[in-house]
C-alpha positions as CSV (number, residue, x, y, z in Angstrom):
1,X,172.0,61.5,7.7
2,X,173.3,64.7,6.7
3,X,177.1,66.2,7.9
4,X,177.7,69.4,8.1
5,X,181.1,70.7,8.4
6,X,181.8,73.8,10.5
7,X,184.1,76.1,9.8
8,X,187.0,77.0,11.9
9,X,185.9,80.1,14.5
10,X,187.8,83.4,13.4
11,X,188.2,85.9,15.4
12,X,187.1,89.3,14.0
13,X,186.8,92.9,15.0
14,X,183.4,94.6,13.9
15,X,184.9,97.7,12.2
16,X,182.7,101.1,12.6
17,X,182.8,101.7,8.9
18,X,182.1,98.3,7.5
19,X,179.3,96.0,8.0
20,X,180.8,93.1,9.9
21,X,183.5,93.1,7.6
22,X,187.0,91.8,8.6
23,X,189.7,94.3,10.1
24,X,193.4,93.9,10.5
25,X,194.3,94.3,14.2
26,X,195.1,97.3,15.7
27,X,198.2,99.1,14.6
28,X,200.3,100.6,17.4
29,X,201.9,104.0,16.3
30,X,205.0,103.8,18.6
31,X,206.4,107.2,17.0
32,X,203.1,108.6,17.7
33,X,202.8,107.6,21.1
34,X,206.2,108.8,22.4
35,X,206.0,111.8,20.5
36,X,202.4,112.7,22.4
37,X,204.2,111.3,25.9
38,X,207.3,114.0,25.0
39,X,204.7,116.4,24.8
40,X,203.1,116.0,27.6
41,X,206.1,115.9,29.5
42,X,207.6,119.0,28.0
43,X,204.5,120.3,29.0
44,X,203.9,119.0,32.6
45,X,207.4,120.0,33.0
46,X,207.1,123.4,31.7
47,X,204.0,124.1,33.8
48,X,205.8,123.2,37.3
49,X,208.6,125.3,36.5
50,X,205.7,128.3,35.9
51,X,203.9,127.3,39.1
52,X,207.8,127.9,41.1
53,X,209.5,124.3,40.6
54,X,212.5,125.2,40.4
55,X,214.5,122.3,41.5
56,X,216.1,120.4,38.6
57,X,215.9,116.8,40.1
58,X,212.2,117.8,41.0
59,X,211.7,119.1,37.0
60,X,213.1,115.8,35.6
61,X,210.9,113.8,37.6
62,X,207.9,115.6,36.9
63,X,208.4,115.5,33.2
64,X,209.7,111.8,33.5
65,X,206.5,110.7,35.5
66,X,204.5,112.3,33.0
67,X,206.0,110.6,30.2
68,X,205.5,107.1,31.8
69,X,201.8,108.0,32.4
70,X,200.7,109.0,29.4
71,X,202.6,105.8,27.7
72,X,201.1,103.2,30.3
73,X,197.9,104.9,29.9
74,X,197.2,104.4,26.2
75,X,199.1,100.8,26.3
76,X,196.6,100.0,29.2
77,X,193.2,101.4,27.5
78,X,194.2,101.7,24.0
79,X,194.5,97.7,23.7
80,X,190.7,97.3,25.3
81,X,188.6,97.8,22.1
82,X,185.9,95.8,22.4
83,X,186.1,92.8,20.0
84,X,183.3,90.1,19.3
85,X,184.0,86.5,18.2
86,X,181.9,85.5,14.8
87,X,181.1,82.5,14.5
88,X,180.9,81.3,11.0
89,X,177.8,79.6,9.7
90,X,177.8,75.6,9.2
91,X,177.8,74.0,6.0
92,X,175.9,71.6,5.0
93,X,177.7,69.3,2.5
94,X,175.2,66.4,1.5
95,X,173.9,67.1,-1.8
96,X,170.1,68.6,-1.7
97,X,169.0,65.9,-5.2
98,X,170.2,62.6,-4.4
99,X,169.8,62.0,-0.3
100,X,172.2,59.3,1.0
101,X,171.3,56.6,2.9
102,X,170.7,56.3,6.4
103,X,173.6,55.3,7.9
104,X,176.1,56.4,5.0
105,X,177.7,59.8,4.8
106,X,177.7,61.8,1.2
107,X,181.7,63.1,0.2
108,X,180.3,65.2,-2.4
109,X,179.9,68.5,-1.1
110,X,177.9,71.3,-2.7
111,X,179.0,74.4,-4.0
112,X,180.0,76.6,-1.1
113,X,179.9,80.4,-1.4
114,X,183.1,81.6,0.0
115,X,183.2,82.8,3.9
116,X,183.6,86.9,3.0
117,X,182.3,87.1,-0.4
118,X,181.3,90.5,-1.3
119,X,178.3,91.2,-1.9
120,X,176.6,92.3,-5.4
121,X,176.5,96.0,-5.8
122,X,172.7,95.5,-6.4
123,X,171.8,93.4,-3.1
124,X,173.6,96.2,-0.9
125,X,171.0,98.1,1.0
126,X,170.0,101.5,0.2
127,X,170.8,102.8,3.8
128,X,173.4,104.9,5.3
129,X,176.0,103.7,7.2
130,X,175.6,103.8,11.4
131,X,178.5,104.9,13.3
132,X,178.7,102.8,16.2
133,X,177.9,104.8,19.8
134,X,181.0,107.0,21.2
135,X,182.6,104.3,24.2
136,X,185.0,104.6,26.9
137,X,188.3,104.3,24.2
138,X,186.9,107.6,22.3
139,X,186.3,109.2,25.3
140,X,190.0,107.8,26.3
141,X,191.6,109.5,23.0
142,X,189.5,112.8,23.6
143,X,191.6,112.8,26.8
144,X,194.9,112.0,25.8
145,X,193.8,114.6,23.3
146,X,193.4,117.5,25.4
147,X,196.2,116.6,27.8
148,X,198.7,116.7,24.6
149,X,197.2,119.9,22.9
150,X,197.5,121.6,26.7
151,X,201.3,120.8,26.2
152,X,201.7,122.1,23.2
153,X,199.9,124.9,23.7
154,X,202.3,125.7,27.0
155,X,205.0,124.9,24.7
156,X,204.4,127.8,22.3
157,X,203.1,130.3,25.0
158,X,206.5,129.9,26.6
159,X,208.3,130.0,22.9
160,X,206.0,132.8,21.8
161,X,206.3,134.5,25.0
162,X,202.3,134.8,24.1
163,X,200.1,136.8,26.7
164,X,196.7,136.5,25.3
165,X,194.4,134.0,26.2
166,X,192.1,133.6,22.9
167,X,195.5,132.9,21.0
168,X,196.1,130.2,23.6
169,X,192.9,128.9,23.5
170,X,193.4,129.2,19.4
171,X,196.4,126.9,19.2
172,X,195.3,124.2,21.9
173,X,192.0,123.7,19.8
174,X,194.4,123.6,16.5
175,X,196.5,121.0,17.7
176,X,193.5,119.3,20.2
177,X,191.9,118.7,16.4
178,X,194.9,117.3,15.1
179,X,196.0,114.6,18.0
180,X,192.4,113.5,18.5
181,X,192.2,112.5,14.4
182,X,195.9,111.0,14.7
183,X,194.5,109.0,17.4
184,X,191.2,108.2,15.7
185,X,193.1,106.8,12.6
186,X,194.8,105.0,14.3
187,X,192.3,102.6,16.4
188,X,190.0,103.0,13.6
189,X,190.3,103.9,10.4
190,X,190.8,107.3,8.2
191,X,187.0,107.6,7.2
192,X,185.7,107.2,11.0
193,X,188.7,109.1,12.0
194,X,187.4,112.5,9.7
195,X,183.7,111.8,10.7
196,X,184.7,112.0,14.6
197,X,186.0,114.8,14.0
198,X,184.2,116.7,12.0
199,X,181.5,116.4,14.3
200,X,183.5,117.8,17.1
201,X,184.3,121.0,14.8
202,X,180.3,121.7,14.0
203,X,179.6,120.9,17.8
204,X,182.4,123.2,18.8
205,X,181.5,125.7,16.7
206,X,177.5,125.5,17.4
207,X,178.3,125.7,21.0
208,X,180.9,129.0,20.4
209,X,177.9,130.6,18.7
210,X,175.1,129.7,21.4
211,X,177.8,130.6,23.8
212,X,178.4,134.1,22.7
213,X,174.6,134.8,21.8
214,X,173.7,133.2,25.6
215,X,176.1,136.0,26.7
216,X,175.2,138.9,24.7
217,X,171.5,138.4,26.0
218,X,172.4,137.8,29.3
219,X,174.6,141.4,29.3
220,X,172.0,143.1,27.6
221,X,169.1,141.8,30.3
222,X,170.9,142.1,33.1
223,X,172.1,146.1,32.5
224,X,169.0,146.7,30.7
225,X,166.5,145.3,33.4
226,X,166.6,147.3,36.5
227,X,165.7,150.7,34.6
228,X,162.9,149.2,32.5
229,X,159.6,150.4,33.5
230,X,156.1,151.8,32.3
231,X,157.8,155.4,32.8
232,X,160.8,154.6,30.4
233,X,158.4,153.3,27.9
234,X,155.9,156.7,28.1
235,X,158.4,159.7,28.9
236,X,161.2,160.9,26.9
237,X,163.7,162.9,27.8
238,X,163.0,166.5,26.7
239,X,162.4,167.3,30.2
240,X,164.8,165.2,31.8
241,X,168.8,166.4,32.4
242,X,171.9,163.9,32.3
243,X,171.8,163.6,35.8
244,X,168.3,163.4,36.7
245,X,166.1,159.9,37.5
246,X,163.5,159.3,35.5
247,X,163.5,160.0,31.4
248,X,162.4,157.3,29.0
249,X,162.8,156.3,25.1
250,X,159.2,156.7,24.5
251,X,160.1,159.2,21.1
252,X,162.5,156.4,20.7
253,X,160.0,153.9,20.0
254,X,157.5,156.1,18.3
255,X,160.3,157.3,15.6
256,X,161.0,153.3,14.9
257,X,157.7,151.8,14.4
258,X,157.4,155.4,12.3
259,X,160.6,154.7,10.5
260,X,160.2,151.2,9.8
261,X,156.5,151.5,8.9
262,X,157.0,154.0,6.4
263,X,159.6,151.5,5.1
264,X,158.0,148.7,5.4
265,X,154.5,150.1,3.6
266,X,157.0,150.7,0.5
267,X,159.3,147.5,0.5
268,X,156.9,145.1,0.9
269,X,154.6,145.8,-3.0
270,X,157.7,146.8,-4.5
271,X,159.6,143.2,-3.2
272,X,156.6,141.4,-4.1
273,X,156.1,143.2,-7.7
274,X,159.8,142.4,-8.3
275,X,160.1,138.6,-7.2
276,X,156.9,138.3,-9.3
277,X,158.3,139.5,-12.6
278,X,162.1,137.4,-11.5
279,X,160.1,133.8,-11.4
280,X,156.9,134.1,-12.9
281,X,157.8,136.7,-15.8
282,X,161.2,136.2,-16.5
283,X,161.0,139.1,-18.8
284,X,164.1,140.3,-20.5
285,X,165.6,142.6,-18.1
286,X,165.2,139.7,-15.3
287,X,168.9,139.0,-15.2
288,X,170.2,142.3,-15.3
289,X,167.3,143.5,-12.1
290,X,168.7,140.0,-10.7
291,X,172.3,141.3,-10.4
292,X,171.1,144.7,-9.1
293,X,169.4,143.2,-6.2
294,X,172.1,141.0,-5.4
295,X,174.8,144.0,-5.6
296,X,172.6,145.4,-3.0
297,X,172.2,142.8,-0.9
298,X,176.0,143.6,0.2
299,X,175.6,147.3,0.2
300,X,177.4,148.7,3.3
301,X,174.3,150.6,5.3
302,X,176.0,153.8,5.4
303,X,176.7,154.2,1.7
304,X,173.1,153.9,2.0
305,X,172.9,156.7,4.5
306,X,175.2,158.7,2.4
307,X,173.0,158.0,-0.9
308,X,169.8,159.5,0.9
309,X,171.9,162.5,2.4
310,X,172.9,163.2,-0.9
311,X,169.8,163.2,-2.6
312,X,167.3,164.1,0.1
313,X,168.8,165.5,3.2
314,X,170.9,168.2,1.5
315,X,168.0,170.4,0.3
316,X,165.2,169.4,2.7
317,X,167.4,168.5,6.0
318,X,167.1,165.4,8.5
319,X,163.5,163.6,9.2
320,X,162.1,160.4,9.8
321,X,161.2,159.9,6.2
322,X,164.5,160.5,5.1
323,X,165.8,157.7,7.4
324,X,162.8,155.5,6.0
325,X,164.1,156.2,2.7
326,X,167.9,154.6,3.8
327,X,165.4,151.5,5.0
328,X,164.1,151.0,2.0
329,X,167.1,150.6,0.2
330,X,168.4,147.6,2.9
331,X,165.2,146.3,3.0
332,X,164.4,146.0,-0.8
333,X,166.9,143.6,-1.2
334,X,166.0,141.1,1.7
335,X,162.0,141.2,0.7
336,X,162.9,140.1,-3.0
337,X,165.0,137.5,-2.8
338,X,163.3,135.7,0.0
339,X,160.1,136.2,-1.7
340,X,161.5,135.0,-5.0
341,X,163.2,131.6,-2.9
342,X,159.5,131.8,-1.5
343,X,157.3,131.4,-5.0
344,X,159.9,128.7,-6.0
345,X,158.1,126.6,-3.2
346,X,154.3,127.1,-4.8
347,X,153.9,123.7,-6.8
348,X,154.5,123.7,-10.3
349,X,150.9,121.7,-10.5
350,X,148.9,124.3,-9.1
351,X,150.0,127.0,-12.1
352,X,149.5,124.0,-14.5
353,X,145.9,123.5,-13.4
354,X,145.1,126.8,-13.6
355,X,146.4,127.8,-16.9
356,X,144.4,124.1,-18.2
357,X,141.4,126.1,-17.3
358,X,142.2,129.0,-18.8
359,X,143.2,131.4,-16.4
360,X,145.9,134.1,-18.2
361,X,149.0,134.7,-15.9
362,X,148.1,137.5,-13.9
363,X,144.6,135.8,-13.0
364,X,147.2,133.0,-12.1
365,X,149.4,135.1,-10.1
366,X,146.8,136.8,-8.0
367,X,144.1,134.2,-7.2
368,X,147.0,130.5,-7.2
369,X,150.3,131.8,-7.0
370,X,150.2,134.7,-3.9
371,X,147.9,133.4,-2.3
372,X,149.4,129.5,-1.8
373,X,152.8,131.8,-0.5
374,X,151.1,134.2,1.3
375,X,152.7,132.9,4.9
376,X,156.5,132.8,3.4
377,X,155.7,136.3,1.9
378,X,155.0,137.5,5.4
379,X,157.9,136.1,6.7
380,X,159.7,137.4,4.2
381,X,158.5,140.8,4.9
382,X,159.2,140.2,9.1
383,X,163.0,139.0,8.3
384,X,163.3,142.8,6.3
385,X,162.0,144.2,9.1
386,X,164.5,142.5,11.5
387,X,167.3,143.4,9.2
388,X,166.4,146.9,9.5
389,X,165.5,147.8,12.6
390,X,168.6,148.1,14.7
391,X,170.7,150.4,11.8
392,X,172.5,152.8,13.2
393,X,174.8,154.4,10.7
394,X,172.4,155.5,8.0
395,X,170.4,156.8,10.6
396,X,173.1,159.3,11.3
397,X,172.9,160.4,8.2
398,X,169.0,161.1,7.8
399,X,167.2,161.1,10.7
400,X,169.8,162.7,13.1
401,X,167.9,162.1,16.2
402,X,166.2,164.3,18.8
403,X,165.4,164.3,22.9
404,X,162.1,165.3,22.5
405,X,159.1,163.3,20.7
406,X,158.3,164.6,17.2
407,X,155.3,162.7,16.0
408,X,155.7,164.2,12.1
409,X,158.3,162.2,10.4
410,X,158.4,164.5,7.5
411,X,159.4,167.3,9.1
412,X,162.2,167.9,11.8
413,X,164.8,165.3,13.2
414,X,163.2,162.2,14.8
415,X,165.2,159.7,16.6
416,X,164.9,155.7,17.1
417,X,166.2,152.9,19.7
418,X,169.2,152.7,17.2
419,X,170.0,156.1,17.5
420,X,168.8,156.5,21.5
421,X,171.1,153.6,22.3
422,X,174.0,154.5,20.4
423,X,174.4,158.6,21.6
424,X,173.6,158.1,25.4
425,X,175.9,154.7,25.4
426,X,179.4,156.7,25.1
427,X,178.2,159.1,27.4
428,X,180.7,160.1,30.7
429,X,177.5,159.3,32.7
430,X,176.3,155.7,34.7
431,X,172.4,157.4,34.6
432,X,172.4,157.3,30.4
433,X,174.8,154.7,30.4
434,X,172.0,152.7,32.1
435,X,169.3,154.2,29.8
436,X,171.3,152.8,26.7
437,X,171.3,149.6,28.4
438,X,167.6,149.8,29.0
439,X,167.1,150.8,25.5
440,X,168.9,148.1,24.1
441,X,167.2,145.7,25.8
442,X,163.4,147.0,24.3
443,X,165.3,146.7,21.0
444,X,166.1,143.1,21.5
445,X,162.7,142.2,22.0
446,X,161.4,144.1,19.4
447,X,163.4,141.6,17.4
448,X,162.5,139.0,19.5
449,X,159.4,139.5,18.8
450,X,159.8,139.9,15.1
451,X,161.9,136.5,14.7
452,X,159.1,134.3,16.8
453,X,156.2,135.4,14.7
454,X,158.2,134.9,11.8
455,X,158.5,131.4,12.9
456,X,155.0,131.4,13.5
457,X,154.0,132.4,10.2
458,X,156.8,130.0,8.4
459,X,155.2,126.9,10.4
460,X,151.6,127.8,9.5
461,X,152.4,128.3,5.7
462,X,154.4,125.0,5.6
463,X,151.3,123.6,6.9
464,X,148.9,124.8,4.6
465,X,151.7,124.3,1.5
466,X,151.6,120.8,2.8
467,X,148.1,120.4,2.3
468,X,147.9,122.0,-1.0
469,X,150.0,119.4,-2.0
């Protein structure tokens, strides 16, 4: 009959960032736990005297009380981790080539791996490591957390004597970050501790940006809405005073898709032509075109504005074409390098099969290489439009803009929903004030529009790049 001896039962806490390996017990930060209560107080304190306390035994107390909450509260929770008792496996000591007996009882154990022997770095699996789920303690230090950065935020609003609210809301996020990590660290560990918060700084963030672009929208659709109409969209306002109903950005709209076409019908070969000879030529002026299109991609747009006025403007005065022109040179620089990021996708194998069979390069770049990135070249050629179509400044400087529709864009000032928006918005008047509104909102879902059949396109093309592959 075999014995097996079991081992004694060791109690164990399942750390987050280690597989069922052994932790020390939890270290209590006294210093950092009366410093946080002082806080508080100061805080809690500081706040009643604000709110018209001004009773010193009633100021003591309140800060006092605080103090003993926020201690009893994280010696109350901050000792409830949840622990799990691991048992450990029995061992079986009778020796596997020489059975005893029945009856007898082998003293010759076998070898025993030891209890917490690590493992080989060859048998560890290949898979990340799983953060265990957010519980009542985290959500416990988040509030301690909050309650702490609210005092010192107080703290140096009163020091400060600080009046704005986004500088508040500034330093309680500042020290909010720090207290939550001190805490983290210290029922955890230092790697969990920076991973918790990270997160909470990209889901801050994330929701700051959603935030802002949820209100923006909002703004625009709410003043933009009530004057949007079939009349706005066919009328301009030639015939129409400051004061009068009525009136629409129809020219407006006709000097965009003007504008922008023209732009469009001359960025879109020349991008293409030049992301071509970047990745499939390479010639020997590829580095120096390289760093011209990047030096453009940061060109301010009314140095562009001011380039074309120069040039153009000066001797044969302000037209749509002229504004097309200060397109063109933002939109050049957008078209070729996502169309060069764009042909970097196309599969190596498809070229390779093509030039096995003999094809010369520009065989292979018309009838393989376009064609497979034909959907990302689109997109490309939608985003240049987005980036384009809601300049102002240049516009200024070229087109000029005009009340009344002017269908010829070579000739004459011609205006667009960057310009219609822009001159009737600063206006001392609440009947173009809401026109600018109203025009800003057509703008927004021309780019709306833009950005979703970009999307659109970019989905399709994946598709079919998947299946080429």
């Amino acid at each position: 009959m075999s014995t097996t001896v079991q081992a004694p039962r060791t109690e164990r806490s399942i750390g987050s960032a280690g597989r069922g390996s052994p932790r020390p017990p939890r270290r209590r930060h006294t210093v950092l736990e009366v410093v946080g209560a002082l806080v508080v107080a100061i805080g809690a304190a500081t706040t009643a005297n604000a709110l018209g306390v001004s009773d010193a035994i009633a100021f003591v107390a309140i800060g006092y009380a605080a103090f003993v909450a926020v201690v009893a509260v994280v010696e109350l929770f901050g000792n409830g981790r949840s622990r799990r008792r691991v048992v450990a496996p029995e061992i079986d000591l009778t020796s596997e080539s020489s059975p005893a007996p029945a009856g007898a009882t082998s003293l010759v154990p076998r070898e025993v791996p030891p209890l917490h022997a690590a493992p080989e770095p060859d048998d560890l699996p290949d898979v990340p490591i799983k953060r265990r789920k957010v519980g009542p303690a985290e959500f416990l230090d988040a509030g301690v957390a909050t309650l702490v950065a609210a005092a010192v935020a107080e703290i140096i609003r009163i020091v400060l004597r600080m009046q704005s609210l986004v500088g508040l809301a500034i330093w309680w996020y500042v020290a909010f970050i720090a207290v939550y990590f001190l805490l983290t660290r210290d029922n955890t560990d230092a790697e969990t501790a920076l991973d918790r918060v990270v997160t909470v700084v990209v889901w801050s963030v994330g929701l700051l940006m959603i935030s802002v672009l949820a209100w923006l929208i909002t703004t625009v659709v709410t003043k933009g809405l009530p004057m949007l109409s079939w009349e706005f969209l066919t009328n301009d306002l030639s015939k129409t005073g400051p004061l009068d109903p009525g009136g629409g950005a129809a020219h407006a709209i006709v000097g965009t898709f003007e504008q922008v076409g023209i732009a469009t019908l001359v960025v879109v070969p020349l991008g293409i032509l030049t992301a071509v000879y970047l990745h499939e030529i390479r010639g020997r002026i590829a580095a120096p075109i390289r760093f011209i299109v990047d030096a453009m991609s940061g060109l301010p747009s009314i140095v562009a504005g001011l380039l074309i006025y120069t040039v153009w403007v000066g001797g044969h005065g302000f037209s749509g074409v002229a504004g097309s022109a200060a397109l063109v040179v933002l939109m050049l620089p957008t078209m070729t390098r996502a169309t060069e990021e764009i042909l970097r996708t196309v599969p190596n194998s498809l070229r390779e099969g093509a030039l096995a069979l003999g094809a010369p390069q520009w065989r292979l770049v018309q009838s393989v290489v376009l064609p497979t990135a034909l959907a990302g070249i689109v997109t490309a050629g939608l985003l240049a439009v987005a980036r384009a179509i809601g300049e102002t400044a240049p516009m200024l400087l070229t087109a000029f803009g005009s009340d009344s529709m002017n269908l010829n864009p070579f000739h004459g000032p011609q205006s667009d929903l960057p310009l219609f928006v822009y001159k009737l918005l600063f206006l001392p008047n609440k009947t173009q004030i809401d026109r600018a509104w109203t025009g800003a909102l057509v703008l927004v879902l021309l780019v709306l529009v833009l950005f979703v059949t970009a999307r659109l396109v970019a989905r399709r093309g994946l598709k079919r790049l998947g299946g080429a592959r």
